[in-house]
N, C-alpha and C positions, 0 to 999 in steps of 0.2 A: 765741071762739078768740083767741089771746094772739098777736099778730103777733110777739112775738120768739121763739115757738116753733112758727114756721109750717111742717107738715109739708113735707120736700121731697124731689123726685124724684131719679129715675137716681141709683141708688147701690144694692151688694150686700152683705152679710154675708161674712167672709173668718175663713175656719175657726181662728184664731188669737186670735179674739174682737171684731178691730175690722172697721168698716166702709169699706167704700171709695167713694168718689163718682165717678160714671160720667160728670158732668156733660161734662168739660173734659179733652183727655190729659193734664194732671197724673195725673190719675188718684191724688188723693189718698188714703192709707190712714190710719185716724182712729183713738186711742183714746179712752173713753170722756173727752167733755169737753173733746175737741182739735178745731179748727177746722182749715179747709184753708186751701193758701196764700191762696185770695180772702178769708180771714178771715171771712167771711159766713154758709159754709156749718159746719155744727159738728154733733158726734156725741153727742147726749144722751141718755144710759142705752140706749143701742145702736140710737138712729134719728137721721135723716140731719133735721137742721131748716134753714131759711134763716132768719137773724136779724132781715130788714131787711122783711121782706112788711110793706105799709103805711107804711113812714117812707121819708122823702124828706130830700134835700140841700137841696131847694129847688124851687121851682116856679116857669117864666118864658116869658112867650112872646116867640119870635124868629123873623125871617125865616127860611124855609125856607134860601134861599140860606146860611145860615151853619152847615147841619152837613156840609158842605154839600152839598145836592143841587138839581143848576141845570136836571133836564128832569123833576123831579116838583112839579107845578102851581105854576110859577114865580112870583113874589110872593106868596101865602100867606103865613100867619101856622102859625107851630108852638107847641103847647103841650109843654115842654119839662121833664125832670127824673129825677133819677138818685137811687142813694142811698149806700153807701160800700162801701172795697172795690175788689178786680181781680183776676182769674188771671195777667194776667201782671207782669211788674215790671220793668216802661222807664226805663233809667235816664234819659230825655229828657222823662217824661211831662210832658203841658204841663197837665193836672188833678189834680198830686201831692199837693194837698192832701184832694182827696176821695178820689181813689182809694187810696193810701198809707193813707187815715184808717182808725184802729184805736177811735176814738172815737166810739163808740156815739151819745153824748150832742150830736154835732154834728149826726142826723139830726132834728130838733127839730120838723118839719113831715113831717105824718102825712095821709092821705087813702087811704082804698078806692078800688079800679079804677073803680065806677059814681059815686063823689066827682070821679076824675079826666075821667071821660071827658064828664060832666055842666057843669066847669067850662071845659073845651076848647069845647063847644059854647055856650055861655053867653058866649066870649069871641070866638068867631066863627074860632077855630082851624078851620081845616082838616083838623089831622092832630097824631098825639101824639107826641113825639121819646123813645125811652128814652136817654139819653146822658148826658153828665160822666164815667162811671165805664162799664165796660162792663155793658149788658141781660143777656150770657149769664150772668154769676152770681145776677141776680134773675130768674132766666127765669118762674119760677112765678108773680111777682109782674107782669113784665111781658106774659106771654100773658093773665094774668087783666086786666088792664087793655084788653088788646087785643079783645077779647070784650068788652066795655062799651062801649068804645069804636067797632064795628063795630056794633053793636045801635043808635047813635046817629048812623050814619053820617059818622064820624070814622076815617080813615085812621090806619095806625099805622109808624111809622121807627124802626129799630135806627142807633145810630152804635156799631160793635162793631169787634173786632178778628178776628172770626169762628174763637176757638180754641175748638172747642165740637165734641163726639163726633157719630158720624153719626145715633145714634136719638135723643138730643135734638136735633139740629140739625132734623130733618125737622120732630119738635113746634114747633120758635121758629119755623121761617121760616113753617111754616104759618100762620101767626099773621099773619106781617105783608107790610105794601102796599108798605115800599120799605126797604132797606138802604143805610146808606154804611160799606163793607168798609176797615179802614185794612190798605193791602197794606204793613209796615212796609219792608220792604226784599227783594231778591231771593238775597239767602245765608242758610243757614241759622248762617252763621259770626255774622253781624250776629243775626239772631233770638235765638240761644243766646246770648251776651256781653252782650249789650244790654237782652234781655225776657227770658229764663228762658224761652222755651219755643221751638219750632220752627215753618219756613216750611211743609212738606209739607201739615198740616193747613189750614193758612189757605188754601192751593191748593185743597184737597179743599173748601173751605167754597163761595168762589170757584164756583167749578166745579158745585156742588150748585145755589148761587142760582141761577145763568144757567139750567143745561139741565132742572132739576127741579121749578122752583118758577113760579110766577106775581110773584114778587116782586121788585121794580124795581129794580139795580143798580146803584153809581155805586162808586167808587174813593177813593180817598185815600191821597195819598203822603208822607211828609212827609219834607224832602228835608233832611239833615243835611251841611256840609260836610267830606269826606274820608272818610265812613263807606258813605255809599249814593248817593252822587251823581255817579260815574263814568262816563265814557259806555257803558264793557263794558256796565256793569248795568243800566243804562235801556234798553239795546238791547236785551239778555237780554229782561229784567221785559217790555215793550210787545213784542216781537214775542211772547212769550208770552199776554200778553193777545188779540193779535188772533188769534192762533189758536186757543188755548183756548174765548173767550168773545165775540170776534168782535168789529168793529168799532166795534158802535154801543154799547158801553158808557161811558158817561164818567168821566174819569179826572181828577182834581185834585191837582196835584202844588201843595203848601205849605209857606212860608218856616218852618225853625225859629228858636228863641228861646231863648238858654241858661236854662235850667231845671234843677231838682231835682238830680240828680249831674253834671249836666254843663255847669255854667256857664264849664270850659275852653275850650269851644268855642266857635266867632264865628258871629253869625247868618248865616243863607243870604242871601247876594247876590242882587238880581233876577235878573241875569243868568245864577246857575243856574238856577233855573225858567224861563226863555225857553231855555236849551239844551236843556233835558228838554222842554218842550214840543215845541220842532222836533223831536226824536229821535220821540217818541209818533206827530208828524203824521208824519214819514218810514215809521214802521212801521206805519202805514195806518187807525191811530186817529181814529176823525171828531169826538170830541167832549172835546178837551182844554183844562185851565183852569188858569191860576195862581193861588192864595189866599195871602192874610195879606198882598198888596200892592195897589199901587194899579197895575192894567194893564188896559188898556181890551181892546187885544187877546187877551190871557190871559183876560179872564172873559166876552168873548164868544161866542155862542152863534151858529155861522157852520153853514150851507147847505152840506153836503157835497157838493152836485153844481151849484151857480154859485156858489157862497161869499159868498152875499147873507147880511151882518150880520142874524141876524134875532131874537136877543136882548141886547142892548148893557147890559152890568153895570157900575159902577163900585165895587169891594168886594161890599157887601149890595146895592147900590143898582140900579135898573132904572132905565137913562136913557133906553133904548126897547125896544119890544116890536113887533114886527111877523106873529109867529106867526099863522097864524090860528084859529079857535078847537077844528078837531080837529086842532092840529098839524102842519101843511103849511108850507111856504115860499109867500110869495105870489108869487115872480116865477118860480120855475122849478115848483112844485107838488109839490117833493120831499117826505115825511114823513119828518118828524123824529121819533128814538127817543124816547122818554117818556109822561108822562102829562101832557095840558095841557087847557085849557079856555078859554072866553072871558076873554077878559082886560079887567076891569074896572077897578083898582085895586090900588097895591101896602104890605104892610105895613111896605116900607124898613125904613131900620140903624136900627131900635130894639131896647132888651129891655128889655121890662119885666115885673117879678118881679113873683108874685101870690100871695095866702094862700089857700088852698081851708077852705072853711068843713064843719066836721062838721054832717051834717043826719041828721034823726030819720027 
């Protein structure tokens, strides 16, 4: 089977001759030979292929903490890896160069699901990250890893943007152990301007993971100055959140950095992300974080009912850990939302990139 004609799902026949992919509400319509906006997916002599099944960007493993997700089994090691491509088109994205890539030839490193999920375990990963680029356009490729990976008792993480239809959506999340959802912003004015596609779905995705699914939630915000950082909208967005999906979700609001079309802009100031955070803790959010700075209070992990520090981060970093090992507070005996375990040892801010070897 030829990975760059790997047969792929959700997609119809449209009486006019072309094909349409059900994948994503683009809801791209295809002639013969024509690729959809994610560029990946493409219509060859009138069937729906993904181009990238088995090729990768890259393969690395990195603390958990950096896609990030701070209450699924905190210091872990992630094996990590995407491959090119996106449905949607940010003009801020901070991985424009994989996702934007139209360059086949940059996927250079290749590995089957049971390659992947064999070298995660060999490397004493924990769990597999599908990220750099978004999973939902290699969904075929990533639930088939996922199923390797589970067969080897290895966890599996989406870092997605969660613009993905509701009968594939049920397929992918079935699939996986924990998600981090980037909520990009709360108008759909910013959504449409900015990404090309809309907020209502990312809601409904949202929405699906918390009350549907078995599969662990975490947030991401990333806070842009003058676009989505006002206080109306953080108010909006978190009391939405807690009422939708309820308190114990955690939410990480992160510093931007001019990138790709938008190096106009000036980075985010700490001081936004500590006003967005007080706004999240006022709207009754118990597990908020700041990233891409250095804040002690921002990325700890506080006791929603004595507010005993009970995971202390610096960046990636774990300067203490106090959890205990089914996730309780040790002074008041609260449970914390998550998944956690005895806590041994931590893989710290490292990455490091790895080749996965073809085996017979």
């Amino acid at each position: 089977m030829s990975t760059n004609h790997y047969p792929a799902r959700w997609w119809h026949r449209l009486d006019d001759g072309r094909i349409q992919c059900d994948l994503c509400p683009r809801d791209c319509k295809l002639h013969d030979g024509q690729r959809g906006a994610c560029f990946v997916r493409q219509n060859l002599g009138g069937e729906m292929i993904l181009t990238t099944y088995g090729r990768s960007s890259g393969f690395c493993i990195d603390p958990i903490e950096k896609k990030p997700l701070h209450h699924f089994y905190p210091g872990s090691s992630v094996l990590s890896f995407g491959t090119a491509g996106c449905n949607l088109a940010c003009k801020f994205c901070q991985n424009w160069d994989i996702s934007k890539s139209k360059d086949m030839d940059r996927l250079m490193d290749q590995a089957a699901p049971d390659e992947i999920a064999r070298a995660a375990e060999e490397s004493g990963c924990k769990s597999v990250a599908f990220t750099y680029n978004d999973p939902v356009i290699f969904a075929e490729y990533a639930m088939d890893t996922a199923d390797a990976c589970h067969a080897r008792g290895i966890r599996t993480v989406a870092v997605t943007a969660g613009y993905i239809h509701a009968e594939a959506r049920r397929e992918f999340y079935a699939k996986l152990d924990a998600a981090n959802v980037d909520l990009k912003a709360f108008t759909d004015e910013f959504y449409f301007k900015l990404t090309g596609a809309h907020l209502a779905p990312v809601l409904d995705t949202l929405r699906y993971i918390k009350r549907e699914t078995n599969t662990w939630l975490e947030i991401t915000t990333l806070l842009i100055p003058g676009k989505n950082d006002s206080d109306a909208e953080l108010e909006a967005m978190t009391a939405w959140i807690a009422q939708e999906l309820g308190p114990d979700v955690p939410l990480h609001f992160s510093a931007f950095h001019p990138d790709y079309k938008m190096t106009d802009i000036p980075a985010t100031p700490a001081q936004t992300l500590s006003r967005a955070r007080a706004i999240a803790l006022q709207a009754g959010l118990h597990y908020v974080y700041t990233g891409n700075v250095h804040d002690t209070d921002g990325g700890t992990t506080w006791c929603p009912s004595c507010r005993a520090p009970l995971i202390v981060r610096d960046w990636y970093r774990i300067e203490d850990y106090r959890l205990t090992a089914d996730g309780h507070c040790p002074q008041c005996h609260e449970k914390i939302a998550g998944h956690f375990e005895k806590f041994a040892r931590q893989f710290g801010n490292r990455r490091i990139p790895i080749a996965i070897p073809h085996r017979a």
